[in-house]
N, C-alpha and C positions, 0 to 999 in steps of 0.2 A: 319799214321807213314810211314815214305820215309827211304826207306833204298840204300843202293849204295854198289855196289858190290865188293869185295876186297879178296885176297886172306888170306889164314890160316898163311901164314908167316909174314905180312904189319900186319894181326890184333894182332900179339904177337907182333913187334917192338913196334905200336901203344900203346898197354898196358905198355908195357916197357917204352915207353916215357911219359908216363902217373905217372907211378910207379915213376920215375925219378924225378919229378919235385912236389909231392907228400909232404905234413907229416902229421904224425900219426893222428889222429883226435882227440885219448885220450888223448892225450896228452904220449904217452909213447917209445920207442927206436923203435920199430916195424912198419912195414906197412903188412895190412891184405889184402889179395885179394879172392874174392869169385867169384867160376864159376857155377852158378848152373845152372841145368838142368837134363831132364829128364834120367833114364840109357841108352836109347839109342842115346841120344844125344853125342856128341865126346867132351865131357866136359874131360876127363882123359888127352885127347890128347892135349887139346887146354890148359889145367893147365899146364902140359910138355912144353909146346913149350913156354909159356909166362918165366917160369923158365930158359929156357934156353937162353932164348934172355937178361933175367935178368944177369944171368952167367956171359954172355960174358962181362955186361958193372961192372964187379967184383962184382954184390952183393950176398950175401950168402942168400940162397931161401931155405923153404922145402915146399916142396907138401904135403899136407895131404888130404884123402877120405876119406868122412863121412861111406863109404861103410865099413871100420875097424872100425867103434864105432853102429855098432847094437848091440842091444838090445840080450839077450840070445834067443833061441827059444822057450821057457817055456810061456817068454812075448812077445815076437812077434807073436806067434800062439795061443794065447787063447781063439780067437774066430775064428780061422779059420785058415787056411793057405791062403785063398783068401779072405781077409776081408779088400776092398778099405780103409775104415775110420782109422782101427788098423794100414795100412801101412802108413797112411798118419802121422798118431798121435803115432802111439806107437812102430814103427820098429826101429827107430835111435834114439839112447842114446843121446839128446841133453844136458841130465847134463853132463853126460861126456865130452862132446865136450867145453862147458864152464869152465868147471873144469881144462881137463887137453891138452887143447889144447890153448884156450883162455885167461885162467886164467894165466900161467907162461907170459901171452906176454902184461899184463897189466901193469902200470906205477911200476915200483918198482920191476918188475918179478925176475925170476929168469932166463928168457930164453929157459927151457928147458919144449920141447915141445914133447909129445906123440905122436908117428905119429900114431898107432891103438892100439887097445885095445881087441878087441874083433873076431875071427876067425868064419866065420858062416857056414865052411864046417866041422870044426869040433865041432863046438857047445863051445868052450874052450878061456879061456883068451889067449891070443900072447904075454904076457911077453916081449915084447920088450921092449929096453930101451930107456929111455927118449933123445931125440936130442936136442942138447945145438942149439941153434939159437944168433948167436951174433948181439949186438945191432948195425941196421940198418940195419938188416936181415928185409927178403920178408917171409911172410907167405902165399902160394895159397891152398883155400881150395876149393873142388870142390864136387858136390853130388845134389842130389833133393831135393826140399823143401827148399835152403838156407835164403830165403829172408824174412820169416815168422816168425822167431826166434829173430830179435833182436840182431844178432851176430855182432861184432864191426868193421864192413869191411868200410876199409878205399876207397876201389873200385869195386862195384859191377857187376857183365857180368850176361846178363841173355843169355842162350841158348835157341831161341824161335823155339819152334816145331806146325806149325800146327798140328789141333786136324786129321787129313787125313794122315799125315807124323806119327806123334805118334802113331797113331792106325796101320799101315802098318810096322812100324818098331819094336812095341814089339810082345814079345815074351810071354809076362805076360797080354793080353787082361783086365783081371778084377782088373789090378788097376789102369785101364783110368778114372775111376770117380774121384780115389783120386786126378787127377792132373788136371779135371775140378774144382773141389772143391778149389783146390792152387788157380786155376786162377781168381774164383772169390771170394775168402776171401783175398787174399793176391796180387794179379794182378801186378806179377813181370815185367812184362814188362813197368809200371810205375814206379815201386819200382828202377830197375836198373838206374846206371848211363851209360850203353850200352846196347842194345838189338844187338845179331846175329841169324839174321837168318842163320834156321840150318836144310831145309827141303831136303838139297842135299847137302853131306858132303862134296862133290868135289867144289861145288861152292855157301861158303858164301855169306852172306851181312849184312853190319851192318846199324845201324842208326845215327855214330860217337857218339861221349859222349858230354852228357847232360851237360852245365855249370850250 
């Protein structure tokens, strides 16, 4: 895999021009963007800034992180707090994410999309209200694990972390098996239609996108 160096601002235009020229693949008003990657990857950042460069050319975009649809702590800790396989399979509410994030952006939707659901500092629903997305509106969704679900991304980014970069940069050591396990059940870096390298945040590289 050849990758060529480019900056964090050229890979959100790039996206942008990407999004642009774009349609929905369901067939329905929406285009969906997904940036996954692991949490210390700068997937937040780089969701941000592709929205932004969207902004500018008028389209109406939300960001959504899977990080507001976990799981309650009740089911995300029943076998542990450090239990790699529970994080990988039972920490994120992925029916909710189909329900009330993917489901309103389906043909016939209604638009209005949840941006979280769930607070995991306080253990409690966020009550937020639903965000109308009008049709021809950008959906970016960003978080770990995206590519294994099936979710209806009209454009997929993988955030690639060597296993040396990922071990150095978390915080959370015992759920590096869960994202060897991604790698080899789910091997996003062929899944995507972009792979960036992401092992020095200052200086990207992608492998441009895949026709």
């Amino acid at each position: 895999m050849r990758f060529e160096a480019i900056s964090w601002e050229r890979l959100a235009e790039a996206v942008a021009d990407r999004v642009d020229r774009a349609e929905p693949g369901d067939g329905s008003d929406w285009l969906k963007v997904g940036v996954d990657g692991a949490p210390v990857a700068p997937g937040a950042e780089f969701a941000d800034r592709i929205a932004d460069a969207l902004r500018l050319r008028g389209r109406s975009v939300l960001v959504v992180a899977t990080g507001g649809f976990l799981r309650p702590a009740s089911l995300r800790f029943e076998h542990g707090k450090q239990d790699p396989d529970a994080f990988y399979t039972d920490w994120y509410d992925t029916g909710a994410l189909w329900r009330e994030v993917f489901g309103p952006l389906e043909p016939g939707g209604s638009g209005k999309v949840l941006p979280d659901l769930w607070n995991p500092v306080t253990d409690r629903a966020t009550r937020s209200p639903a965000v109308p997305l009008p049709p021809g509106g950008v959906l970016v969704v960003h978080g770990p694990f995206l590519l294994g679900h099936w979710y209806p991304f009209d454009l997929k980014l993988h955030l690639r972390l060597s296993p040396g970069a990922l071990a150095r940069g978390t915080d959370q050591p015992w759920t590096l098996p869960a994202f060897r396990r991604y790698e080899q059940e789910v091997g996003p870096t062929d899944t995507a239609d972009a792979v960036i390298r992401a092992d020095d945040a200052r200086r990207p590289a992608w492998t441009g996108f895949r026709d």
